[in-house]
C-alpha positions in Angstrom: 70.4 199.1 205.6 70.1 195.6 207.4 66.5 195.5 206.3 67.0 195.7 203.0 69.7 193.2 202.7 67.5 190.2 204.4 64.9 191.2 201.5 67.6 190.5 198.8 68.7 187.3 200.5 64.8 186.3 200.4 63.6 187.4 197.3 67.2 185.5 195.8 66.0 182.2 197.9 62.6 182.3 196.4 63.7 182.4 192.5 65.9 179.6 193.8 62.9 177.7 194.8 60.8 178.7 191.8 63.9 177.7 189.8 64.1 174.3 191.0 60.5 173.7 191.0 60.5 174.5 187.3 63.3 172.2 185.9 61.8 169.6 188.3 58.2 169.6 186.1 59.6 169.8 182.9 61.9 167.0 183.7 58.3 165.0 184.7 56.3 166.3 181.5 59.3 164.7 179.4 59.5 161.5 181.1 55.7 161.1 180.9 56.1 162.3 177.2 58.5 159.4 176.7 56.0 157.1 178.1 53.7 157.6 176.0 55.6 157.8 173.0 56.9 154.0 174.1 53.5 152.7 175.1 52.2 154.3 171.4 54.8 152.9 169.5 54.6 149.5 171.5 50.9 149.3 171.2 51.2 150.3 167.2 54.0 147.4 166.9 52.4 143.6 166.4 52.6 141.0 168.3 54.9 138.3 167.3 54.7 134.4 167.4 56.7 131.8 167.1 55.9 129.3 164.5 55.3 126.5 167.2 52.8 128.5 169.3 50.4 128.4 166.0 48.5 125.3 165.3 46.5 124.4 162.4 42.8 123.0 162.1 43.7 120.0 160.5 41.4 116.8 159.1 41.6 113.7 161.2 41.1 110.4 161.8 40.0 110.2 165.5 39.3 106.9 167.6 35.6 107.2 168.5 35.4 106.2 172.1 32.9 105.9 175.0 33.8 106.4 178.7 33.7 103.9 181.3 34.1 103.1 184.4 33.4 100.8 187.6 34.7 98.5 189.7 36.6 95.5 189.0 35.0 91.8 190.2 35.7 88.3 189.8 33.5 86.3 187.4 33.0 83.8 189.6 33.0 84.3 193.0 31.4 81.9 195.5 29.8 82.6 199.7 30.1 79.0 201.5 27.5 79.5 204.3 26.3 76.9 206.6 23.4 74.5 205.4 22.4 73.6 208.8 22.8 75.1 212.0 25.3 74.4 215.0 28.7 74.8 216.5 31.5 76.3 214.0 34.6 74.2 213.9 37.5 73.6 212.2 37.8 77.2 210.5 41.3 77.7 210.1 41.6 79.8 206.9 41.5 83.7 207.0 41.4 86.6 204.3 44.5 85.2 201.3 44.4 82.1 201.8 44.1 79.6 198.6 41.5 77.2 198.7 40.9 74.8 195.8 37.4 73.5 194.7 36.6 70.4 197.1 39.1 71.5 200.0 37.0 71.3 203.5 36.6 74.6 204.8 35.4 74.4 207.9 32.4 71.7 210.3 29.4 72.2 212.2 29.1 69.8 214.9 28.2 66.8 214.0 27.0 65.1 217.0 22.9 65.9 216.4 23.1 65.3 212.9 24.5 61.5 213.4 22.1 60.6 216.4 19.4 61.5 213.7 21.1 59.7 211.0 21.2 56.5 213.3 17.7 57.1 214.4 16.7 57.0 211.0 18.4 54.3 210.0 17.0 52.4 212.7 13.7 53.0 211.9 14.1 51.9 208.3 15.7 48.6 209.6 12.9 48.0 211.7 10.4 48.7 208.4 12.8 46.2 206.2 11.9 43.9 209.2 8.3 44.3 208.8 8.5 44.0 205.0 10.2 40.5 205.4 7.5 39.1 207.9 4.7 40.5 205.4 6.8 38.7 202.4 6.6 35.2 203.8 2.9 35.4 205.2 1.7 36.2 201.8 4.1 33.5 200.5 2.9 31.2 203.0 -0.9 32.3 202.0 -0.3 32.4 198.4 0.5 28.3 198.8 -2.4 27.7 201.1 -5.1 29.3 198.4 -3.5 27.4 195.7 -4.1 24.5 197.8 -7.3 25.4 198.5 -7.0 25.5 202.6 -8.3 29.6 202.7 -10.0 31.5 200.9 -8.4 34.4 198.0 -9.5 37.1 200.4 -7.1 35.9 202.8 -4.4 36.4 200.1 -6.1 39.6 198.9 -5.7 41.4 202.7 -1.8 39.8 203.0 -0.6 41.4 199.6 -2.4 44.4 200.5 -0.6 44.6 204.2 2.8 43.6 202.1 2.4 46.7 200.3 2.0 48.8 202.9 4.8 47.7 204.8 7.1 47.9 201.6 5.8 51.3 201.4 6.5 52.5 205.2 9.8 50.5 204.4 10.9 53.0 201.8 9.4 56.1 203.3 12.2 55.5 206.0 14.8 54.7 203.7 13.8 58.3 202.3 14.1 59.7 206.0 17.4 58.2 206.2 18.9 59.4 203.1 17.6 62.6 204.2 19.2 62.6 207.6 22.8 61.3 205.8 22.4 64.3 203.9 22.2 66.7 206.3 25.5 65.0 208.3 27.7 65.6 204.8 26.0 69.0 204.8 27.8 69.5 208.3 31.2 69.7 206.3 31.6 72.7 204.4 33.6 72.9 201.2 34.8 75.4 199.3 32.8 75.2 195.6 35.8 76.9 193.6 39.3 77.7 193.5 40.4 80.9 194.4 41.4 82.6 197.6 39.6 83.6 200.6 37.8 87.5 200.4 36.2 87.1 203.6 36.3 85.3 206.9 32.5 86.0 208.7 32.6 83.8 211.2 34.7 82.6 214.4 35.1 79.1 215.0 32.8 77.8 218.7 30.4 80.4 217.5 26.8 78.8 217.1 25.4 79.8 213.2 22.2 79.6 212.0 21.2 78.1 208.7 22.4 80.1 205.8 24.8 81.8 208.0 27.5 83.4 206.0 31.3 81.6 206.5 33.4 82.6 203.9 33.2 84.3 200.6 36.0 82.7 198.0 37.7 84.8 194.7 38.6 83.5 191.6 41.0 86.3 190.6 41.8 84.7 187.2 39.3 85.9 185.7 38.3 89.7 186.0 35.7 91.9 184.4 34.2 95.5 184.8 30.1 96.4 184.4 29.8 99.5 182.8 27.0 100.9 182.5 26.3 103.1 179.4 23.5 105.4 178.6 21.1 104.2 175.9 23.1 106.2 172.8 26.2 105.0 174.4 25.2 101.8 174.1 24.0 101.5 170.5 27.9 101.6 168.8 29.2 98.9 171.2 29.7 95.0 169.8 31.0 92.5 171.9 34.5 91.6 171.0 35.2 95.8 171.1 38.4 97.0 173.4 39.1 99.4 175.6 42.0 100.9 177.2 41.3 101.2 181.2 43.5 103.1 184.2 43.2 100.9 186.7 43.9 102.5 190.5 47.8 101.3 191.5 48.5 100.4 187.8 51.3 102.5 186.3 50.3 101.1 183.0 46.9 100.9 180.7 45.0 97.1 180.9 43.9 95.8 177.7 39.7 94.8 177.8 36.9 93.7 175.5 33.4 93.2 175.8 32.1 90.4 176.4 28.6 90.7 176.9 26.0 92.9 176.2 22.9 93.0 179.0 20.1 92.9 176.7 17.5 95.2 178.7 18.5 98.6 180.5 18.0 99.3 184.3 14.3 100.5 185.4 15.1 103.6 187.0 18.6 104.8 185.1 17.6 103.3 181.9 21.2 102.3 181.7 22.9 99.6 179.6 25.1 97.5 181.6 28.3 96.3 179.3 30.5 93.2 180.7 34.3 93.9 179.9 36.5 91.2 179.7 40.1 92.4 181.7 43.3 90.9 180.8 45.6 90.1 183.2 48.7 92.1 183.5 51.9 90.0 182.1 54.7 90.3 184.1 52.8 92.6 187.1 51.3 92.4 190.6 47.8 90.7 189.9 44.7 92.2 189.6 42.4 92.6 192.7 38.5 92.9 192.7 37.4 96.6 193.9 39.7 98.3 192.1 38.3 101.5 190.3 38.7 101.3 186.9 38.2 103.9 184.3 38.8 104.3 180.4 37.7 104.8 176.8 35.5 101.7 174.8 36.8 102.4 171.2 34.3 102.1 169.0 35.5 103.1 165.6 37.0 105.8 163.8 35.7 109.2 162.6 36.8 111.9 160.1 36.5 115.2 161.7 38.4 118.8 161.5 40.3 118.7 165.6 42.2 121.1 167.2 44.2 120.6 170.7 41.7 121.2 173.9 43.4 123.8 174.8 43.2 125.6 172.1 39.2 125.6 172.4 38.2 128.9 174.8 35.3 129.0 177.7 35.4 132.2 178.5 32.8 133.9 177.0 28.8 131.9 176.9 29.9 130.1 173.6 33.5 128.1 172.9 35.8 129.9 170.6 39.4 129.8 168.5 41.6 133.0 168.5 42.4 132.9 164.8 44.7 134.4 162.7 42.6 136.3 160.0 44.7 139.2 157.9 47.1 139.1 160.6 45.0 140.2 163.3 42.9 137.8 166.4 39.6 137.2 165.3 37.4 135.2 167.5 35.8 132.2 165.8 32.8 130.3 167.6 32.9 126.7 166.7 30.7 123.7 168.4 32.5 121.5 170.2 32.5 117.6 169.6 33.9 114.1 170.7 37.1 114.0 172.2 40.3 111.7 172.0 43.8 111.1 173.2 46.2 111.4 170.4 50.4 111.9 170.2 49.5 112.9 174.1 47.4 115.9 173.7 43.8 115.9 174.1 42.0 116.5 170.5 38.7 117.5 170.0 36.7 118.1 166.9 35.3 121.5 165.8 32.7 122.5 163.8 32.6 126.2 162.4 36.3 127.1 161.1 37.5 125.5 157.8 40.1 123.3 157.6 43.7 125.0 157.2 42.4 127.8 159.8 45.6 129.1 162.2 44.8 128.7 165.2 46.9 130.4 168.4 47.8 127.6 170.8 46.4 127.8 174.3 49.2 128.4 176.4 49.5 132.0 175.3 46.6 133.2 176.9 43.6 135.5 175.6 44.5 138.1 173.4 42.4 141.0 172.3 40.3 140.9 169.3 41.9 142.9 166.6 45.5 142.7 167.8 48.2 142.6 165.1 50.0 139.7 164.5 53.6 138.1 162.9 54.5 135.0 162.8 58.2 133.6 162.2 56.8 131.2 159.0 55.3 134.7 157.7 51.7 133.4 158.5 49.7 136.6 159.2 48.2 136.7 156.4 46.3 132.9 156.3 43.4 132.1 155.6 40.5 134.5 156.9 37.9 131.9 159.0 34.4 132.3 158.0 32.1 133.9 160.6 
């Protein structure tokens, strides 16, 4: 009696189980039946856009521009070095410091070049004595032949030893001014105004000639060397501007070309261009180094432009997600130049026709074929031409 019982109590646990196990799968099938049902419908159901995430191939008028950039320098910049060799003295200025055309900016010692100054000077005393003693013999000889007391050979050899002395005479006037110049060349003097780059040299220390001192900046006037490849090259005119980004500038600098090199480099066949850069009004001056880059505009140009970012690289050629018949297609266009306009990069397209929607970059790639609305009703534009 007890036996059979425990079976009941089993067999009744068991449809339990089998119960539960049931209403647990069907209660799966349905959910994953409502899945799909959603993911259907939501996959049937198009995708919609808001009228400002659509933009338009449009016709415009785009600044042609080529890129530059460089280093700024001074147009006239100036390296006193030492035209004869000796002790530095005297070199007081260092790296800022104004110095004005003229100003002394440092000495060599003197003390050799003035014993060779006097030495020299002595020598053509000496040869001014020698000329005066040959004057008045041949004076004297001159009246003696006219007299008839010697013979004209005398006065012949006198002239001829008057000559020569007038000759060593200003041979060592020569050697004098020679020596005076090279005391004055002991003072060195800064050949421009401007201020003080470098300082190469210590004062006591013994240079050689040509020995580098100071290098001097005239910061007034600033330009940039670009150098531009040959096609580059070709639209640019002197008098052209350009808007440059200067390094530490919050704001763009105004330049034009000034000049034009008229042969390109032997090995990079480049152009160099010479931009003329304008002074900031009103802001911290302009120092030379600076890196410098910007756009030479160098006209205008009609062209059909989209937004950059509307351009896709994902895929071996560029591309536009277009709206054609209210679906994506995917339009391959050739890209061209580029500009900034109403701050958004713009470059011009060739291979969809003007009036083309276009689906603005930041939505992301969609799939080909998807179906589209639009809030301006625009899913039915314009199908692009292949």
């Amino acid at each position: 009696m007890k036996r059979w019982i425990s079976w009941v109590v089993a067999a009744a646990l068991l449809l339990a189980l089998g119960a539960g196990v049931w209403r647990a799968m069907a209660a799966r099938q349905a959910q994953q039946a409502q899945a799909a049902s959603a993911a259907s419908a939501a996959a049937s159901a198009p995708l919609q856009l808001a009228a400002d995430e659509l933009v338009t191939v449009q016709r415009r008028s785009l600044s042609v521009g080529v890129p530059v950039s460089g280093s700024l320098r001074a147009v006239e910049t100036a390296m006193v070095k030492a035209r004869v060799g000796g002790e530095l003295q005297g070199l007081t200025l260092r790296e800022g410091d104004p110095v004005k055309a003229g100003q002394e900016v440092a000495r060599i010692d003197p003390t050799e070049a003035r014993a060779r100054l006097r030495q020299a000077q002595q020598q053509a005393d000496a040869a001014k004595s020698q000329v005066d003693i040959n004057q008045r013999q041949y004076t004297n000889n001159r009246a003696l032949v006219d007299q008839g007391f010697i013979s004209p050979t005398a006065l012949v050899t006198s002239q001829a030893s008057l000559e020569a002395a007038q000759s060593t005479h200003q041979a060592a006037v020569a050697a004098a001014d020679v020596a005076r110049k090279a005391l004055d060349d002991t003072v060195l003097k800064s050949p421009i105004n401007g201020h003080v780059a470098q300082r190469l040299a210590q004062p006591g220390e013994r240079v050689a000639v040509d020995a580098r001192i100071v290098e001097v900046v005239d910061l007034s006037r600033l330009e940039l060397e670009a150098l531009l490849t040959p096609a580059d090259s070709l639209a640019v005119r002197v008098g052209q501007k350009a808007q440059l980004s200067i390094e530490g500038v919050p704001t763009e600098v105004t330049a034009s070309v000034a000049r034009i090199s008229p042969t390109a480099q032997a090995g990079s066949r480049a152009v160099p261009v010479y931009l003329r850069v304008e002074q900031p009004a009103g802001a911290a001056p302009l120092r030379q180094g600076l890196f410098v880059q910007g756009t030479l505009d160098t006209g205008k140009a009609e062209v059909l432009a989209v937004p950059l970012d509307a351009v896709r690289t994902d895929k071996p050629f560029p591309y536009l997600q277009a709206v054609a018949e209210g679906r994506v297609a995917y339009v391959p266009v050739k890209l061209g130049m580029r500009t900034v306009a109403e701050r958004q990069t713009l470059v011009a397209i060739e291979g969809a026709p003007e009036g083309t929607l276009v689906i603005a970059g930041r939505i992301g790639q969609l799939r080909e074929g998807t179906a589209l609305t639009t809030a301006s009703g625009a899913g039915s534009a314009q199908k692009p031409k292949p």
